[in-house]
Structures are given as structure tokens and as C-alpha cells.
N, C-alpha and C positions, 0 to 999 in steps of 0.2 A: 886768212882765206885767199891774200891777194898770190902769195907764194903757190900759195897748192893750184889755184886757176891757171897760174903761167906755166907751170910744170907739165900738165893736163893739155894746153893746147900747146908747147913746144915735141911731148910728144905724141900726140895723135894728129897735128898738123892740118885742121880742117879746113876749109875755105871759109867758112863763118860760125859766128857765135851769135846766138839769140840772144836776147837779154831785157829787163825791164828794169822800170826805175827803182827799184828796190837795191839794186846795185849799179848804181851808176859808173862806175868807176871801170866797170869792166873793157871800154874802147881801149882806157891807158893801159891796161896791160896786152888787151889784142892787139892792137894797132902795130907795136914795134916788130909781135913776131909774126905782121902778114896774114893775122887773121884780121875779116873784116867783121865787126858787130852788126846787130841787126835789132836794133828798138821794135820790140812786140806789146805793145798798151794796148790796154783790152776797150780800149776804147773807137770810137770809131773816127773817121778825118775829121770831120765836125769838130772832136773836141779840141783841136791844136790851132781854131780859132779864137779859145780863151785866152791866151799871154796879149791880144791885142786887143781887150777891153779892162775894165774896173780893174779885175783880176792884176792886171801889171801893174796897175798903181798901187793895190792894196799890197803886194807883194815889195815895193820899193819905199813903204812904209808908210805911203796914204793912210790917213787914218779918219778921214772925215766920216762921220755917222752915215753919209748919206752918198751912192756914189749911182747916177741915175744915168737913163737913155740920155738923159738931158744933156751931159758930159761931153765936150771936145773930144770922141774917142775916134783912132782912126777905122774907116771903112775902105779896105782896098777895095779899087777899082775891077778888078779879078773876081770879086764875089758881087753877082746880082743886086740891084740894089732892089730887085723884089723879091729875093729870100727872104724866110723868116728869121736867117740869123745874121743880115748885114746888117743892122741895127745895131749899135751899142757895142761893137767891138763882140759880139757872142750871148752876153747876159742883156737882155732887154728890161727886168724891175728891179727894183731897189734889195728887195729881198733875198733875188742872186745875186747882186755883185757881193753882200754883207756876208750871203752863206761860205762866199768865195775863201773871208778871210780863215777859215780851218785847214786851208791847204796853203796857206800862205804865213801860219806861223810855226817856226823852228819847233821840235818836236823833242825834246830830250837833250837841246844842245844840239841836236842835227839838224843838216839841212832841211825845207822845207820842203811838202810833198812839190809846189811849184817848182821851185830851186832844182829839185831833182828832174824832173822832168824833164825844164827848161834843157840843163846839162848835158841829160840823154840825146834833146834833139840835137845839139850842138854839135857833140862828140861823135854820135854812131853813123856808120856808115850808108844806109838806111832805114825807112821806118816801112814794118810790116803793118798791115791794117785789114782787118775783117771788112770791107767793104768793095764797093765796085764802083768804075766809072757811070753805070745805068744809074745808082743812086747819090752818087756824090762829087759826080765830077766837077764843078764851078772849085769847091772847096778843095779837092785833089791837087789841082792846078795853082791852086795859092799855098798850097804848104809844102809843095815840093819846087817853087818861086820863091815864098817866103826864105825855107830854111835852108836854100840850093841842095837836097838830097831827094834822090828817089824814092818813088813808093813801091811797094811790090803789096797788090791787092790781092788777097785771098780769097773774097768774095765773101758774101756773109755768110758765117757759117749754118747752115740750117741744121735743127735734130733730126738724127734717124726716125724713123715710126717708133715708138714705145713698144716694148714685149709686155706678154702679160696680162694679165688681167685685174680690174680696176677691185680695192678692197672692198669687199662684200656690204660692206656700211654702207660706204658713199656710193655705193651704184646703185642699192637701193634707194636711198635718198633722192640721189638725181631723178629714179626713173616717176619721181611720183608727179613730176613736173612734164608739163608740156616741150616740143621739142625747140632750140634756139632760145628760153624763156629766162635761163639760171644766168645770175653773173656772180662770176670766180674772181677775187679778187686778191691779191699776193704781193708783197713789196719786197719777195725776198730774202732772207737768209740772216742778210746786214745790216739793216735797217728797219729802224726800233721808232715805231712812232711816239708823240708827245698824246699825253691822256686829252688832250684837246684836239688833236688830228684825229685820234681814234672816237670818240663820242662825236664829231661832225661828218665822219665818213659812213659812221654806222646809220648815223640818225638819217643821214640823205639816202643811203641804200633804204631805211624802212618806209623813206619818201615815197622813193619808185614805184613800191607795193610793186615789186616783184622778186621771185626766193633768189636768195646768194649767200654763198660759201665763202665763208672770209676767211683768211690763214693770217695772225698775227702775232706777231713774236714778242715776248719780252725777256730781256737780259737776267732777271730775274725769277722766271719759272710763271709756268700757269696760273698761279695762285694770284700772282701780282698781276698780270694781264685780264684777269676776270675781276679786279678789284676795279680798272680804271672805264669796265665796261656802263655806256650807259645805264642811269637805276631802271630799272621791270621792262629793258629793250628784250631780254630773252624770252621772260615768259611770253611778251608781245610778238615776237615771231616766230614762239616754235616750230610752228606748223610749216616755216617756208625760210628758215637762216639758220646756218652754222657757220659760230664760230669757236674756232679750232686755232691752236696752238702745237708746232709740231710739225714735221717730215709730210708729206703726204704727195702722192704719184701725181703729181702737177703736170704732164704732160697727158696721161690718160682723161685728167678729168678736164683739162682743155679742148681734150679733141671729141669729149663725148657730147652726142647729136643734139641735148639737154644743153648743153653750154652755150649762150650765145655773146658773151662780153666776158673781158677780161682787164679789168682796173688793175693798172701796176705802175710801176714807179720808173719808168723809162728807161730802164735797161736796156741797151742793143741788143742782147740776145731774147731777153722779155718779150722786147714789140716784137722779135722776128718771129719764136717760138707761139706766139699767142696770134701770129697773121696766119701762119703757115697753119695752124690749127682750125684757122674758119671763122676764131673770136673775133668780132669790132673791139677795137679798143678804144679806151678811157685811160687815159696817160696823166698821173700824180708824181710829177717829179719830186725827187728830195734832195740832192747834193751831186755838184760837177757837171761831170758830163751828161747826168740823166736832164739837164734843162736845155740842152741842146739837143741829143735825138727826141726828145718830146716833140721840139718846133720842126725837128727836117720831117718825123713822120707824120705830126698832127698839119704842121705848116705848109711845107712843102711837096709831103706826096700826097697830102691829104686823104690820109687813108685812117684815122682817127680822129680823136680831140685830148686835147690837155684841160684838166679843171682850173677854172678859174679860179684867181686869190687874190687876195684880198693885195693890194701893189704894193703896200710898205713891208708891212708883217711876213707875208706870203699864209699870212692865218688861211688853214682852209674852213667853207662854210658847208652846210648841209647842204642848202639851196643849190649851189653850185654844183656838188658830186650830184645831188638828183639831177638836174638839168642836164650832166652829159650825159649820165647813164641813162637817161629817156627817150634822150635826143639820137643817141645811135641805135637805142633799141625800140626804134621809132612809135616810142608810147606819146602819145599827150604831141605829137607833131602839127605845127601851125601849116596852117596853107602855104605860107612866104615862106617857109625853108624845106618845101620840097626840090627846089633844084637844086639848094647844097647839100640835102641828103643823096639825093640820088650819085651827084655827080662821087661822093664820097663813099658810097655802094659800087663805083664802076671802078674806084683809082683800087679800094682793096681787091677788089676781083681781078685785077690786071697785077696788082704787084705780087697778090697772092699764087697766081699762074707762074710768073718770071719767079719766086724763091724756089718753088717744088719741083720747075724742072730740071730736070736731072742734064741733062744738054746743058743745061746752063751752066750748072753745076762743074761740072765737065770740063767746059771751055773755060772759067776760073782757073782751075787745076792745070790746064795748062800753058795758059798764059803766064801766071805765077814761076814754073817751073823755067819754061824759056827765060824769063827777065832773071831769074832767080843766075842760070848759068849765065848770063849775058857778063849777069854783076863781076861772077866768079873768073873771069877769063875777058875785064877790062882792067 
């Protein structure tokens, strides 16, 4: 492949080449003919805070059971030391520095997804990022200090409005509920829970005694996802939960007036797709990056919350999913956390303003493009 890439950009001669760590290799063959690479990770600047916590030790073959906040890790001076992610070099419990090690071992005789990454940042000539100075600047300033390469922020990217109209099912379904009452809950595509995630998420959803739509996957088809279901949870909910296995218009039923939460697994585009929709969020991270925007948006914009677990394990509890789920869908709310409801009702309302404007939107797009030629013509 490496022949066919050099031939490709010897003759169509571009100013740059996008690229991600799946191919790392590709600087060495741009670089000689004057093209410059450009590292596009679908992740957001937050996450190139991980090579300076657990994560670099377990990657330089740490192998201690146990790799905690408690750990000598460094905290530059550059990041806040009241963020939610100067702690601990990125991962703050035991059970992310431990998740850490699946990206930190060799895969087939290949490098490591770390090792790759690392490479990428090393090698390319900047790194592209869905994000913006308004939400991530402390962190911008230290990975483009850390790794001496610029950033060029694209701003986050938000969805179009959906076309369409939602399946005759589920709109029936939703409408039989009151309006803001339902919570949708989704972990995405790639990520396959343990039959123990799945029986304490459900069991804390039937806690809340409020209806929700759950979508969950198994690698193995329907059959096996409906086996790991808690025993007679379905007959117990019919009346107010589906759960569903399968494709389903996940941005119609987010934004329908019926939705008012959205439990997901910390995905950058997740929290933004599920802010921009109206949903409070309830943030279940599961692996990488998704334990860091958990804390920038539950921690720092506070405009969610992440479910609590269990510190070593990271087990999740029922207790816990009901507890955020209640807590932002202000059921069962104590007198003492009404200031940090509210103030957590005014941070989504304001960040929710700044994703949908399109101005904003705008001025992204062209800041990108100016830095973008700046790059091309230094």
C-alpha cells in the first residue's frame, strides 16, 4: 500500500494528507514529497491527555494490578488544577488505568493501539480535532506545548436536524407518555455490555419508575441479548420500557418532546448529539477516551453527570444509574441539591445555545480554513 500512497501524492501533489492511526506510517512517505500529514482522531483534545497518566506506564510494561490516583503521575502546570482531568495524569480509578491496558497490548504482532497513536502524534504534522477553544482550551494549550505541533480545531461537529419521520412504532410508544418523562438510553454500535452492566442498568432504570427505551447490542444476535435480560423485568415494565436490539432513528427519538434523558457511554459526538437534542445527560463511560469527555462534560461544563462505580471494579450498581437518572430528571430531588441542579440546568442551556448556533458554527469554519492555509504557505 505504502508504493501505491507515494505514487498518489507524487502525482496529484496536494498540500496535505489526512490520516489516522490505523496508518501510521503514512508522515514517512509524505513528508519526503512535501506533503504535509494531518492526524484526524475521532477523539477530542482531552484525550491526548492519556500517554501522561497509568496509561504510559502500563504501556512501557507496568504490570502492577493496581495503578491509582494515588501514583507519582505528572500533572502539568498548563492544566488547571481544578479540572476534572488534572488528576492522575487523565484516568482518576483504578478501573481506568486497568481498562487502559487493551490499547496498550500488541494486537497480532502489531503495534499497540497506544504505540500507534503515540507515533502519529510524533510524526504528523498537525493534529485536526473536533473541538474548540470555548470548550477545551487549558487542554489545547498543553498538547500543542506538549507535543510542539499545531492544532487546527474544527469545532464540534454538531448533526444536521434529522428528515423524516420517526417509525410508526416508536412514536406511538413515546406519545403515550408525558412530555420530557422518557429516558433513551444507547451505548452505540461498538460496545457490548457484560450481562452484569446490563441487569444493573436495567434494574436502576425500573428504580426510577419512569418509561425508557433502551437499545442494546449483542455480538451474538437478539436471542443472546434477551437471555442476559433480567428474570420477569419485561413482563414488570411493559406498560412503560422497551428494550430493543437493532438500528433505530436515534436522532428523531432524541429530539422527540417525550425524551427528556439520554444515558450513553460518553461518546463526543453522543454528549453533543444528545445536548443539542434538549436530553440531560447521564454519562456511562466504557473504554478510552469516553472516561475523559465523561469528566470535561459531567466535570467541567457541568452540564451532565457520569454514574458512579464501584472504584476498583468500575462494577456498575442499580442504585447508582437510578440516582443520576432521578437526579437530572429531577424526581425524588433533596432540598440541598437544588443549587447544583439548577446551576447544572443553566450550564446546559448555555452550552446548548453556543452548539446550535450556526454563527458559531460559521466562525469554526473559518478560522479552520485560515489556519488551515496558514499551515499550507509556512
Amino acid at each position: 500500500m505504502k508504493p501505491d500512497v507515494a505514487s498518489l501524492l507524487s502525482r496529484l501533489a496536494p498540500n496535505f494528507i489526512v490520516f489516522d492511526f490505523a496508518m501510521p506510517w503514512i508522515p514517512t512517505v509524505a513528508h519526503p514529497l512535501g506533503v504535509r500529514s494531518l492526524l484526524s482522531p475521532s477523539s477530542s483534545a482531552v484525550f491526548h491527555r492519556l500517554p501522561h497518566g497509568p496509561i504510559r506506564a502500563i504501556a512501557a510494561g507496568d504490570d502492577r494490578p493496581s495503578l491509582t490516583h494515588q501514583e507519582p503521575h505528572e500533572t502539568p502546570s498548563r492544566i488547571p488544577a481544578a479540572s476534572s482531568i488534572a488528576a492522575a495524569g487523565g484516568v482518576s480509578q483504578p478501573y481506568q488505568a486497568q481498562d487502559s491496558r487493551t490499547s496498550s497490548s500488541p494486537l497480532a504482532g502489531q503495534p499497540c493501539v497506544f504505540d500507534r497513536v503515540m507515533s502519529c502524534v510524533a510524526e504528523c504534522s498537525a493534529i485536526i480535532a473536533k473541538t474548540c477553544e470555548e470548550i477545551e482550551r487549558p487542554y489545547i494549550d498543553y498538547v500543542e506545548a506538549e507535543h510542539n505541533k499545531p492544532m487546527l480545531l474544527a469545532g464540534p461537529v454538531v448533526p444536521e436536524p434529522p428528515s423524516g419521520q420517526l417509525e410508526k412504532r416508536w412514536a406511538q410508544w413515546l406519545a403515550k407518555f408525558e412530555e420530557g418523562s422518557v429516558v433513551y438510553c444507547s451505548f452505540g454500535s461498538e460496545t457490548f455490555l457484560t450481562e452484569e452492566a446490563i441487569r444493573e442498568l436495567l434494574l436502576g432504570l425500573e428504580m426510577a419508575k419512569l418509561p425508557f427505551f433502551v437499545v442494546l447490542n449483542d455480538p451474538e444476535g437478539e436471542e443472546a441479548m434477551r437471555k442476559k435480560l433480567p428474570e420477569g423485568l419485561e413482563d414488570r415494565v411493559r406498560d412503560r420500557g422497551v428494550i430493543h436490539q437493532g438500528w433505530v432513528q436515534q436522532q428523531l427519538i432524541l429530539g422527540h418532546s417525550n425524551v427528556g434523558c439520554y444515558v450513553n457511554h460518553g461518546g463526543f459526538s453522543s454528549v453533543v448529539e444528545g445536548l443539542v437534542a434538549g436530553c440531560q445527560l447521564v454519562m456511562v463511560p466504557q473504554r478510552g477516551d469516553q472516561y475523559l469527555n465523561s469528566a470535561l462534560f459531567a466535570g467541567d461544563l457541568g452540564i451532565g453527570l457520569e454514574v458512579e462505580r464501584q472504584e476498583t471494579t468500575g462494577d456498575l450498581t442499580r442504585d447508582a444509574v437510578c440516582e443520576a437518572v432521578t437526579k437530572v430528571m429531577k424526581k425524588g430531588e433533596k432540598k440541598d441539591e437544588g443549587e447544583e441542579k439548577m446551576s447544572m440546568e443553566e450550564n446546559h442551556r448555555k452550552w446548548r445555545e453556543f452548539f446550535v448556533d450556526k454563527g458559531v458554527e460559521e466562525r469554526f469554519t473559518g478560522q479552520f480554513i485560515q489556519k488551515l492555509k496558514s499551515l499550507a504557505f509556512t
